[in-house]
RODO-2510 file (C-alpha; in nm, 4 decimals, decimal comma):
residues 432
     n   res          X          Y          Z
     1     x     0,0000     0,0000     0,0000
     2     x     0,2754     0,2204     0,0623
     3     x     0,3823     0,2578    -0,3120
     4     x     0,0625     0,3349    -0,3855
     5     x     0,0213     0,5979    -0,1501
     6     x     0,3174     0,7360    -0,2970
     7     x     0,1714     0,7748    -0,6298
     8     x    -0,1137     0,9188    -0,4906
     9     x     0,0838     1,1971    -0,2939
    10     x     0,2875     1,2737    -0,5900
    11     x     0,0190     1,3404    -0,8243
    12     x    -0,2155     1,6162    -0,8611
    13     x    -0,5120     1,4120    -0,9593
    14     x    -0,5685     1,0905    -0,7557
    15     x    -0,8062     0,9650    -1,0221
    16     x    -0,5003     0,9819    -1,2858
    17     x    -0,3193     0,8330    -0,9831
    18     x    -0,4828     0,5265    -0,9282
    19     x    -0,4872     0,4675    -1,3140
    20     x    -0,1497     0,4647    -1,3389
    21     x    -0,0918     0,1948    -1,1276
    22     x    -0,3885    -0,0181    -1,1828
    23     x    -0,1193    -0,3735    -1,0552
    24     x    -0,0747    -0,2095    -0,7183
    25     x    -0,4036    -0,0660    -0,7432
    26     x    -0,5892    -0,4805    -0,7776
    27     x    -0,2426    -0,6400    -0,5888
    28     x    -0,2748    -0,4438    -0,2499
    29     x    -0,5826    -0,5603    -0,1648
    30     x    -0,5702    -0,8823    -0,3381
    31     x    -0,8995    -0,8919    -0,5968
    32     x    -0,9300    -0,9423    -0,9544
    33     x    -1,1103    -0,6136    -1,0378
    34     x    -1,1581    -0,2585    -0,9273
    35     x    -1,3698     0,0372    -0,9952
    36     x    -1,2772     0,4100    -0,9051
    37     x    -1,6205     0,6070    -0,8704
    38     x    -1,5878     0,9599    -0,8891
    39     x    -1,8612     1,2324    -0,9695
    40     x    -2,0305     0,9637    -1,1216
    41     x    -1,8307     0,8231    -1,3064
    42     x    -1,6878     0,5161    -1,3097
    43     x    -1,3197     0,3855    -1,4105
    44     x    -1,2851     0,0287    -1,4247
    45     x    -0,9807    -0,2009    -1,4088
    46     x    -0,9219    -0,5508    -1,4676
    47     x    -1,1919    -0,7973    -1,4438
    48     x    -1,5233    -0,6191    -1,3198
    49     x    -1,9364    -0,5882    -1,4111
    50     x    -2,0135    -0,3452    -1,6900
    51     x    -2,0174    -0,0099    -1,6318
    52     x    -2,3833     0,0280    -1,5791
    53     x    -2,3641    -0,2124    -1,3568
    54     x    -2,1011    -0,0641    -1,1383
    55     x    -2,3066     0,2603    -1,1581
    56     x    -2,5784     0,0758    -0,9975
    57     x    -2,3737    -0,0946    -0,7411
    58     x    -2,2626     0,2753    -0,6113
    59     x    -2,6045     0,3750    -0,6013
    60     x    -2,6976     0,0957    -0,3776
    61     x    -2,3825     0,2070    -0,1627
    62     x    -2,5374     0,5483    -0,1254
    63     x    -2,8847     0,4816    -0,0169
    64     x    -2,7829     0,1947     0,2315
    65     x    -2,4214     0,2210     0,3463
    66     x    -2,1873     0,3767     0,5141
    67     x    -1,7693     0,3769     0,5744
    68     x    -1,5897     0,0585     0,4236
    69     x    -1,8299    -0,2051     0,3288
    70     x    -1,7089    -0,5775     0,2809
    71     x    -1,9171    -0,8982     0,1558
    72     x    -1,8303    -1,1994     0,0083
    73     x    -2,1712    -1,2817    -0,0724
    74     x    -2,2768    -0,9839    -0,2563
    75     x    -2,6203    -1,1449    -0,4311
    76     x    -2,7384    -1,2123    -0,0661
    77     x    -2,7514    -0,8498    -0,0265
    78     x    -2,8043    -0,7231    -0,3709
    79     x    -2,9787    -0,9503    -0,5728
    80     x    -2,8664    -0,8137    -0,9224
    81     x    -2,5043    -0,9242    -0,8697
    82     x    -2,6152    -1,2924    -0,9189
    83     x    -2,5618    -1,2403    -1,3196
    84     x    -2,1835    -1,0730    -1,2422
    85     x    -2,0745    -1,3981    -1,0196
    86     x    -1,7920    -1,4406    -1,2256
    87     x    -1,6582    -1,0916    -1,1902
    88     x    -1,8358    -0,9513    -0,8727
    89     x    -1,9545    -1,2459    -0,6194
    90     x    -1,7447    -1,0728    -0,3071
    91     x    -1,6470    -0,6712    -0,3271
    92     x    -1,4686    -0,4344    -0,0979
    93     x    -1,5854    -0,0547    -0,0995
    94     x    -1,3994     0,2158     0,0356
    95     x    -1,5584     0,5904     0,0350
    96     x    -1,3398     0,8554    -0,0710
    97     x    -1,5713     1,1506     0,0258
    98     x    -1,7056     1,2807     0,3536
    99     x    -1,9426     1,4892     0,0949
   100     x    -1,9813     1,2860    -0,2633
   101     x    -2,0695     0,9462    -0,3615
   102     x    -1,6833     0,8327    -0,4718
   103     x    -1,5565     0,5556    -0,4145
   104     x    -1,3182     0,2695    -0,4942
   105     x    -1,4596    -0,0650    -0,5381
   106     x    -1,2995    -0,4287    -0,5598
   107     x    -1,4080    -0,7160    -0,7115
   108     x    -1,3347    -1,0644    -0,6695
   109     x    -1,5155    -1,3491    -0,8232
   110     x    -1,7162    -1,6898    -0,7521
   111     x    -1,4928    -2,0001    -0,5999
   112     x    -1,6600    -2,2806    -0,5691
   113     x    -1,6170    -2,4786    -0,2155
   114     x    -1,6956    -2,8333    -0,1603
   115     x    -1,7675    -2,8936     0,2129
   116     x    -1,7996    -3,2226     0,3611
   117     x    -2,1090    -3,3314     0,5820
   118     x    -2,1391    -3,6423     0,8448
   119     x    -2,4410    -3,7153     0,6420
   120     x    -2,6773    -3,5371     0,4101
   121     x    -2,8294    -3,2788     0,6178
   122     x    -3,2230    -3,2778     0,5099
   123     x    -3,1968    -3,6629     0,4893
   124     x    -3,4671    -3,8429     0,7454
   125     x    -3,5729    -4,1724     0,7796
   126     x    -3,8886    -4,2894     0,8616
   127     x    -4,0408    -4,6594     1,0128
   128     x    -4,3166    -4,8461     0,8552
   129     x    -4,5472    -4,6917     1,0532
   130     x    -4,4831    -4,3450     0,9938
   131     x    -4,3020    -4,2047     1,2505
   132     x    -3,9357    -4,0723     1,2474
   133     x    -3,6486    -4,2717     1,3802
   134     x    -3,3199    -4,1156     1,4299
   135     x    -3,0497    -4,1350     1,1805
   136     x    -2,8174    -4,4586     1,1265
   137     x    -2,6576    -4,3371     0,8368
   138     x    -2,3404    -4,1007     0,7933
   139     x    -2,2085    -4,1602     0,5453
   140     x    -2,0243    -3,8776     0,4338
   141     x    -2,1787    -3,6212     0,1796
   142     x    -2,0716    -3,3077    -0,0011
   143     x    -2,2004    -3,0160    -0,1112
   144     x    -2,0500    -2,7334    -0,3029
   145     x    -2,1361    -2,3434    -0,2283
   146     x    -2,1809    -2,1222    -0,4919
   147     x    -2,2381    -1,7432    -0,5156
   148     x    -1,9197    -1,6544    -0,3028
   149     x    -1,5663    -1,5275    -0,2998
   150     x    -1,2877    -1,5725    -0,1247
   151     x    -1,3441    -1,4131     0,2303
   152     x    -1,1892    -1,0730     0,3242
   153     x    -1,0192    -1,1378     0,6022
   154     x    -0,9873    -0,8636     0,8606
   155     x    -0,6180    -0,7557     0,7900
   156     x    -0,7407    -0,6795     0,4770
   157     x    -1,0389    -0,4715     0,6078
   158     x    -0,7895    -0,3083     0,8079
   159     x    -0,5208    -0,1773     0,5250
   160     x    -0,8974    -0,0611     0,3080
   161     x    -0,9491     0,1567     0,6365
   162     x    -0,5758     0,2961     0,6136
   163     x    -0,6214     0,3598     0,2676
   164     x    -0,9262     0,5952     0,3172
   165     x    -0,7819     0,7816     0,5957
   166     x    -0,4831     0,8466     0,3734
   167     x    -0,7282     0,9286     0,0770
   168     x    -0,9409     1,1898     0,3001
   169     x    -0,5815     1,3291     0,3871
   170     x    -0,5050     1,3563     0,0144
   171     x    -0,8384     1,5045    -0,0507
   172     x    -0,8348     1,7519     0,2065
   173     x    -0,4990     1,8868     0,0795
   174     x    -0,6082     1,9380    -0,2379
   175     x    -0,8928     2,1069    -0,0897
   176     x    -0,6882     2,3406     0,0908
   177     x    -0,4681     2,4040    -0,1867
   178     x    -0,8133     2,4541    -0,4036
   179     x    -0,9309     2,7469    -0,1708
   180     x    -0,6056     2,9332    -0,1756
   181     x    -0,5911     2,9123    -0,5672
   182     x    -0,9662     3,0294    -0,5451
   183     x    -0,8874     3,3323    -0,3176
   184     x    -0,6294     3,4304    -0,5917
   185     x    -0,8620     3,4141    -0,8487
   186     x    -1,1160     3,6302    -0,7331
   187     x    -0,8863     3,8964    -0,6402
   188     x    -0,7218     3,9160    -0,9666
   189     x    -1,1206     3,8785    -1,1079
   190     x    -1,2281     4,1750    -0,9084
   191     x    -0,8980     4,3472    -1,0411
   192     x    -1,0099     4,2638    -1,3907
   193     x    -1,3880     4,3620    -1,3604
   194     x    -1,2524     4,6782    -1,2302
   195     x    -0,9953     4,7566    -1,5144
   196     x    -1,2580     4,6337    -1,7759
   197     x    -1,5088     4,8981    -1,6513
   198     x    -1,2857     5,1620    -1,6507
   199     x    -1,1525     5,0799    -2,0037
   200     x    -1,5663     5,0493    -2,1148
   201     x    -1,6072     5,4138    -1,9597
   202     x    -1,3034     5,5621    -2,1246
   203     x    -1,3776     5,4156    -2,4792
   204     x    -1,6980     5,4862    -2,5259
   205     x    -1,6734     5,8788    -2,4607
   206     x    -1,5287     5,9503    -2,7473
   207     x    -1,7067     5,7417    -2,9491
   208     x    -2,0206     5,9028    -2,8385
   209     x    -1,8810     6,2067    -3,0254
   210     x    -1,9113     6,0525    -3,3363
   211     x    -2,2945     6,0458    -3,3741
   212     x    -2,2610     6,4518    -3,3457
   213     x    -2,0193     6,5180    -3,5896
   214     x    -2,2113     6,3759    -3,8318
   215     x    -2,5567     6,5448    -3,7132
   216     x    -2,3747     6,8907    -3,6764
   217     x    -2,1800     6,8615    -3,9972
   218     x    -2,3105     6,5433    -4,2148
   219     x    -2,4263     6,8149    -4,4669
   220     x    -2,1304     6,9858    -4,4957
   221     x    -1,9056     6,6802    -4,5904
   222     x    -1,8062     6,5216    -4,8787
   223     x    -1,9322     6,2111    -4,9735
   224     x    -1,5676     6,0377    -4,9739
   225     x    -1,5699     6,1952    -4,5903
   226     x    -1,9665     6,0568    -4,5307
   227     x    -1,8299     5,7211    -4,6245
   228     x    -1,5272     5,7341    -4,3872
   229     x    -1,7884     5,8583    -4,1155
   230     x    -2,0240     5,5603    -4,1981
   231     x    -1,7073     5,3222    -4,1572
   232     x    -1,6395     5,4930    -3,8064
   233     x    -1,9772     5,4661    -3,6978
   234     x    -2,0221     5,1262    -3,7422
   235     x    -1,6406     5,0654    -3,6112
   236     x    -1,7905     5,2559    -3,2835
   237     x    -2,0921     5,0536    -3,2663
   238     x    -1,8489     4,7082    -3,2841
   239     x    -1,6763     4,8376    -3,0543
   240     x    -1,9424     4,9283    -2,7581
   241     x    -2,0914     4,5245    -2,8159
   242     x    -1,7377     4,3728    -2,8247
   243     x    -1,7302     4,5894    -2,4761
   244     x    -2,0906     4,4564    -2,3494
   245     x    -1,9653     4,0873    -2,5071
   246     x    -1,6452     4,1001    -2,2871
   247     x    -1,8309     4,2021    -1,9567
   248     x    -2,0796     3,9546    -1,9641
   249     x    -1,8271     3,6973    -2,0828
   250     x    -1,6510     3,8338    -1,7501
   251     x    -1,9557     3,7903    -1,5451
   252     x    -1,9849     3,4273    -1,6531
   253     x    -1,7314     3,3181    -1,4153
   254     x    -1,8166     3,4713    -1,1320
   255     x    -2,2020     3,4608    -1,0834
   256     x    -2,3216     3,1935    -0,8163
   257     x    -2,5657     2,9313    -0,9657
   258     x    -2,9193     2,8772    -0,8398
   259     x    -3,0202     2,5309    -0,9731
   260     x    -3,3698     2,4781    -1,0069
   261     x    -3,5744     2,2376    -1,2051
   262     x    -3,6566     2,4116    -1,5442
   263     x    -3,9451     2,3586    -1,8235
   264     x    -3,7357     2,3723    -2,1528
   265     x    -4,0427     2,3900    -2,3315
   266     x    -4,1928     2,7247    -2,2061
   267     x    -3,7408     2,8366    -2,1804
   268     x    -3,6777     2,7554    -2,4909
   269     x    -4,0365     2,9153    -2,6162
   270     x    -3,9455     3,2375    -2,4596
   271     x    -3,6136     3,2241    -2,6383
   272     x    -3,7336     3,1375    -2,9768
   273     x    -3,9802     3,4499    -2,9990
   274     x    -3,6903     3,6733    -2,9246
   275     x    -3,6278     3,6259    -3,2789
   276     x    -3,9057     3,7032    -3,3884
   277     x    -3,8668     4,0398    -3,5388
   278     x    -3,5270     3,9270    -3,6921
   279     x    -3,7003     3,6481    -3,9012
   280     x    -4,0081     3,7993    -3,9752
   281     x    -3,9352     3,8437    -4,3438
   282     x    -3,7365     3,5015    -4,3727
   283     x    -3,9078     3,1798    -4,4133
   284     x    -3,7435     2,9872    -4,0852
   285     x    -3,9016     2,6461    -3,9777
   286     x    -3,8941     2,5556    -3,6047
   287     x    -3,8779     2,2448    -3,5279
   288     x    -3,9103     2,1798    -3,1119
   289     x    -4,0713     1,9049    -2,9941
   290     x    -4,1839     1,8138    -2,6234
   291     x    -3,8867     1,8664    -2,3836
   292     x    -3,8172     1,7512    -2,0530
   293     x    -3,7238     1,9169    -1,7621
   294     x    -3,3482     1,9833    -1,6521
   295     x    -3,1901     2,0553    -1,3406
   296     x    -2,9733     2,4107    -1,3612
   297     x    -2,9756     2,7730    -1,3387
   298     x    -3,2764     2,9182    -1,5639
   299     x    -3,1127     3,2678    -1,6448
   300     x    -2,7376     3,1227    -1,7663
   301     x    -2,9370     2,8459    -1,9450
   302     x    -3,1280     3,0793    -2,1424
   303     x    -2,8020     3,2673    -2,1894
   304     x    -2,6453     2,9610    -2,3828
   305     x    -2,9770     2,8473    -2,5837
   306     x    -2,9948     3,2160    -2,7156
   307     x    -2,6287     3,2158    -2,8081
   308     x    -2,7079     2,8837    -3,0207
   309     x    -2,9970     3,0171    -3,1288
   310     x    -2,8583     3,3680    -3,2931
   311     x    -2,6033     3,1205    -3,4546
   312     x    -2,8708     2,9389    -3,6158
   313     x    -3,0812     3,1875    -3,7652
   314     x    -2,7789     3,3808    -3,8010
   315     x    -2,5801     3,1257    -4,0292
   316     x    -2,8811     3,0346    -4,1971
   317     x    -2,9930     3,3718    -4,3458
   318     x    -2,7993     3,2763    -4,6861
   319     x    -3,0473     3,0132    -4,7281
   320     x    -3,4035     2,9969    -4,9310
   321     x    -3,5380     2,8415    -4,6538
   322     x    -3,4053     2,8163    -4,3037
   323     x    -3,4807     2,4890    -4,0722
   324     x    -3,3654     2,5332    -3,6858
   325     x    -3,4468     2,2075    -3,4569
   326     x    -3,3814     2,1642    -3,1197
   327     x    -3,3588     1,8005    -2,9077
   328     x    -3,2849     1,7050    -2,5624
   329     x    -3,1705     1,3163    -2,5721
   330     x    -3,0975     1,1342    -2,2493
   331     x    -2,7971     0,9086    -2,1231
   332     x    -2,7889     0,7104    -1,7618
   333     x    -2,6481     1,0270    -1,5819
   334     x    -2,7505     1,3140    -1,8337
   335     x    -2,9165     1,4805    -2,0947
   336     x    -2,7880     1,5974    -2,4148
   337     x    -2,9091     1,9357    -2,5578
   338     x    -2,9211     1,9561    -2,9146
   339     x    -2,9246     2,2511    -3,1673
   340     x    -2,9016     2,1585    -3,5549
   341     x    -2,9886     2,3837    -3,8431
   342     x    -2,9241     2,3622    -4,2491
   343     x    -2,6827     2,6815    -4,2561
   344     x    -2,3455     2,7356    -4,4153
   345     x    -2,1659     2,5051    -4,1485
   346     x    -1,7718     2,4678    -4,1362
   347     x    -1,5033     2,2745    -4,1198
   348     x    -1,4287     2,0454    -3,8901
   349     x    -1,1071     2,0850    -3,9289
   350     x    -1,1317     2,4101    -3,7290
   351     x    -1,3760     2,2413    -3,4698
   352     x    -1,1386     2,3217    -3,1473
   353     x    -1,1666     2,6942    -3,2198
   354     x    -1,4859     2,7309    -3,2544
   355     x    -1,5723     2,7799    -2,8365
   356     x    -1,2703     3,0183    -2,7977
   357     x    -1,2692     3,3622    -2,7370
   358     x    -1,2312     3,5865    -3,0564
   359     x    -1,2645     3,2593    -3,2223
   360     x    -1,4380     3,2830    -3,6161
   361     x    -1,4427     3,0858    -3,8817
   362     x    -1,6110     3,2688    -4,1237
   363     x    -1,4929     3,6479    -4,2402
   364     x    -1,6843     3,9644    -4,0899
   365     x    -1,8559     4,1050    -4,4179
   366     x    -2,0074     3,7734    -4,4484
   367     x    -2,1602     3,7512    -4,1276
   368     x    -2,1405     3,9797    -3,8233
   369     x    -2,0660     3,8985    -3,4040
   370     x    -1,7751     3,9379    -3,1896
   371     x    -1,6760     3,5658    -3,1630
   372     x    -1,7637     3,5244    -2,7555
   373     x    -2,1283     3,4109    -2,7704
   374     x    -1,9499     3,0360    -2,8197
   375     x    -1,7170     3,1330    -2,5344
   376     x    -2,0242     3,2251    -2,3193
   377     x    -2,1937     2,8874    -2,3971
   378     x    -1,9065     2,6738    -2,2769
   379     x    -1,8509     2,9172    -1,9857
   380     x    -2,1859     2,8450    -1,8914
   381     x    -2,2026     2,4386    -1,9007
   382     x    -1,8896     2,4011    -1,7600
   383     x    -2,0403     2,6082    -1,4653
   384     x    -2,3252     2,3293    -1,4795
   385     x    -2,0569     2,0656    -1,4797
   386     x    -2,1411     1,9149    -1,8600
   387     x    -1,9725     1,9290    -2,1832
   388     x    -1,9918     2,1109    -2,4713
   389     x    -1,8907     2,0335    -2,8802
   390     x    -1,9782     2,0712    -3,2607
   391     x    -2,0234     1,8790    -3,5630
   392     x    -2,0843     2,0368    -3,9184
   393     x    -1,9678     2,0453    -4,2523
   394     x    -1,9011     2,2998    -4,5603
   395     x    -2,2398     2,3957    -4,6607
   396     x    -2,3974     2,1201    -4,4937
   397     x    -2,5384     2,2830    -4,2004
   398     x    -2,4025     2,2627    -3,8130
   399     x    -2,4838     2,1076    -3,4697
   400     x    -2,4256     2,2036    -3,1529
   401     x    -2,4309     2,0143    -2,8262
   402     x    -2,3902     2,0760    -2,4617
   403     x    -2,4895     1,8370    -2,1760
   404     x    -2,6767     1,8888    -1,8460
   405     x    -2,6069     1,6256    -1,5272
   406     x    -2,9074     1,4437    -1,4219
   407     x    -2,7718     1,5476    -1,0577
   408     x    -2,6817     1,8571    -1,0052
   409     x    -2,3661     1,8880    -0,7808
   410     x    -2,3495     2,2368    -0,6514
   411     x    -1,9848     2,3280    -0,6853
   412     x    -1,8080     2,5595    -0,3881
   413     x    -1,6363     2,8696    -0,5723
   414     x    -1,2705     2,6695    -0,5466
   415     x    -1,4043     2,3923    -0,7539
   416     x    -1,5673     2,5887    -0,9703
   417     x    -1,2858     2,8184    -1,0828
   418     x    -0,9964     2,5340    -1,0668
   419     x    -1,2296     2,2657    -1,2407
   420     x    -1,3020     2,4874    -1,5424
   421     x    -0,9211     2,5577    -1,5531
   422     x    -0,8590     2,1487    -1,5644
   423     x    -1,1774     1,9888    -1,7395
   424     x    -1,1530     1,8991    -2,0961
   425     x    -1,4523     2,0064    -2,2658
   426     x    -1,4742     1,6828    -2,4944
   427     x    -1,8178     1,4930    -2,5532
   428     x    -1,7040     1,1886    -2,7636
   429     x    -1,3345     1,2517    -2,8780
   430     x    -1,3706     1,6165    -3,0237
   431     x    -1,3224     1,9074    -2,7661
   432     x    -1,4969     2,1821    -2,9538
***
C-alpha cells in the first residue's frame, strides 16, 4: 500500500493516480477487479461488471451504506449481482468523500467450495409406521457453495481503512490548496472587472462624439468623408458590443448558480420568440418538440440556448429556406441538448476553435458577431458541470451540443474556478 500511496501523494489528480498503477491498485488488496467512482463516473480495471452495472452498485452504496463495506456474498444483499458472479460475487468498498458518492470498489469473483457433511443434512428416515427414527446413516456427503468469494479477512479490512484515511488526507490537501488558488482568483477577477469597466467608460466617450459630428456637420461633408464617417460609426458601434460581449463573458465566471428544475419547453419558447422580429421576413421552420425538464440555473441556461440560437438563424440567413431544430436526448447520468440547423456550417477541421474567445471561422462582411457568444456557452455548461462540442460540414449545415447532469452537484467557488481551468470540454473525442 505504501507505493501506492506514494503515487497518490505525488500526483495532482488521484483519479489519474490510481490509473497509473492499476497492478498495485488490484495487488494491495488482493482482488481481480476494481472500480474508481468519482462524480459519477466510473473507471474500471481488470476484471469487473459493466459499467452500468457498477453505476448501480454505487447507487446501492449510497442509499444503504456507510464507511468501508465488505461482503463476500454480494447477491445475498443485492440480488442483481447474481448475473456478475464471475466478476463480482465478493467486493470491498472504500468511500473517498465525507461529501460525494466516490468511491473505490474491488471485485473478486465466484470459488466454488466443496464442504464435507457427516451425512446429508435434510436426509430423514422414517419406520413403517410413519413415525421418524433417528439417523443410522453417515455416510459422508458433499455439497459445493456457490455465489461466493474468497473471504476478506480482517487484515485486509484493516489496510482498506488505512487507505481511506490516507485518501481523506489527500483530498483535504487538495482542498486546501483549491481554496487558496480560489482566493487568488477572485482577487485578480475583481482586479479585472474593475480595469474592464474603466476601459468600457473611457472608450466609449469619445465614441459618443461621433454620432454629433455627423448630425452637426453630415451636410457639410463630402461624400468620400460621409463614407469614412459611416465606416467609423459602425467601427464605434463594434466596438461598444465587443465591450458589453467582454463584460458579460466576464460575469460568466463569477455569478453563483441557483439550480432549479426548469421547463425547456416554455425556456426555450421564450427564447425562440426573441427572434421574432429578426425572421419575420425570412421563411425559418422551427422544429421543437416536447422537452423535458433539466436541473440548472434558468437565467445562464437561457443565456447559452440564445447564443445557439442567434447562430442558427444567423448562419442560416444565406439560405431559401431556413430549418432550426432543437432536441434534448438522455444518457444514464444526463441529458444531451441539441441545436441543428441547415446553414453554411464549417469545417471540422477548425472544430477546437470554434468555443474560444475571438474565435471565427467565417470572415466579418459575411456575417457579423464578436466571436464570444461560443465562449459564453461553454462558460456556462462548464459552470453546470457538462460538456460542450460541434459537428458540421461545408455547406452542410451545423450542430451544436452541450450536456446537463441528471444530478446537479453544486460546486463551492474553489471547484468551480480550478475545475473549469482542468476539465476537458470533450463529448465523444472532439473538444470543440
Amino acid at each position: 500500500m505504501s507505493q501506492l500511496m506514494s503515487t497518490l501523494v505525488e500526483q495532482d489528480d488521484y483519479l489519474s493516480a490510481l490509473e497509473s498503477a492499476p497492478d498495485d491498485l488490484l495487488c494491495f488488496i488482493g482482488s481481480t477487479g476494481a472500480a474508481i467512482m468519482v462524480d459519477g463516473k466510473a473507471t474500471l480495471v481488470g476484471s469487473t461488471p459493466d459499467q452500468e452495472t457498477v453505476l448501480a452498485l454505487a447507487q446501492w452504496f449510497a442509499s444503504g451504506t456507510s464507511g468501508v463495506y465488505a461482503t463476500d456474498a454480494l447477491s445475498q444483499a443485492w440480488p442483481r449481482a447474481s448475473r456478475h458472479t464471475d466478476t463480482a460475487s465478493g467486493i470491498l468498498t472504500v468511500p473517498i468523500s465525507q461529501i460525494f458518492r466516490n468511491y473505490v470498489i474491488w471485485f473478486r469473483p465466484e470459488t466454488t467450495c466443496p464442504i464435507t457433511w457427516a451425512g446429508e443434512p435434510v436426509k430423514r428416515v422414517s419406520s413403517q409406521d410413519g413415525s421418524v427414527v433417528p439417523r443410522k446413516d453417515f455416510a459422508p456427503w458433499l455439497e459445493t457453495v456457490r455465489n461466493r468469494s474468497l473471504r476478506w479477512y480482517p487484515v485486509e479490512l484493516e489496510i482498506a481503512g488505512e487507505f481511506r484515511l490516507g485518501m481523506l488526507n489527500i483530498v483535504l490537501r487538495r482542498a486546501e490548496e483549491l481554496a487558496e488558488l480560489a482566493n487568488e482568483l477572485r482577487r485578480a477577477n475583481k482586479e479585472l472587472e474593475a480595469f474592464s469597466y474603466s476601459v468600457s467608460h473611457d472608450f466609449r466617450a469619445p465614441l459618443r462624439l461621433s454620432p454629433l459630428l455627423r448630425e452637426s456637420e453630415g451636410e457639410k461633408l463630402y461624400e468620400r468623408s460621409k463614407r469614412f464617417l459611416d465606416d467609423m460609426l459602425e467601427s464605434a458601434r463594434f466596438a461598444g458590443v465587443l465591450v458589453d460581449d467582454l463584460l458579460t463573458f466576464s460575469q460568466m465566471g463569477r455569478a453563483a448558480l441557483r439550480p432549479v428544475s426548469v421547463d425547456l419547453n416554455q425556456l426555450v419558447k421564450s427564447v425562440a420568440q426573441e427572434f421574432g422580429a429578426e425572421t419575420a421576413n425570412r421563411k425559418v421552420e422551427w422544429l421543437i418538440p416536447e422537452l423535458s425538464s433539466v436541473t440548472g440555473d434558468p437565467v445562464f441556461l437561457q443565456i447559452a440556448l440564445r447564443n445557439l440560437f442567434s447562430n442558427a438563424v444567423k448562419y442560416t440567413r444565406t439560405r431559401e429556406s431556413a430549418k432550426i431544430e432543437l432536441s434534448v436526448n438522455s444518457t444514464f447520468d444526463e441529458y444531451i441538448v441539441s441545436v441543428r440547423d441547415n446553414s453554411v456550417g464549417f469545417n471540422m477541421k477548425y472544430v477546437n476553435k470554434l468555443f474560444g474567445v475571438f474565435q471565427r471561422l467565417h470572415r466579418a462582411e459575411e456575417f457579423d458577431g464578436t466571436g464570444i457568444g461560443l465562449a459564453n456557452v461553454r462558460r456556462i455548461i462548464e459552470r453546470h458541470d457538462g460538456r460542450t462540442w460541434a459537428e458540421g460540414g461545408e455547406g452542410e449545415g451545423a450542430a451544436f451540443h452541450f450536456s446537463l447532469p441528471k444530478v446537479f452537484r453544486v460546486e463551492s467557488a474553489s471547484t468551480q474556478n480550478t475545475a473549469a481551468m482542468r476539465r476537458k470540454p470533450g463529448p465523444p473525442s472532439s473538444s470543440s
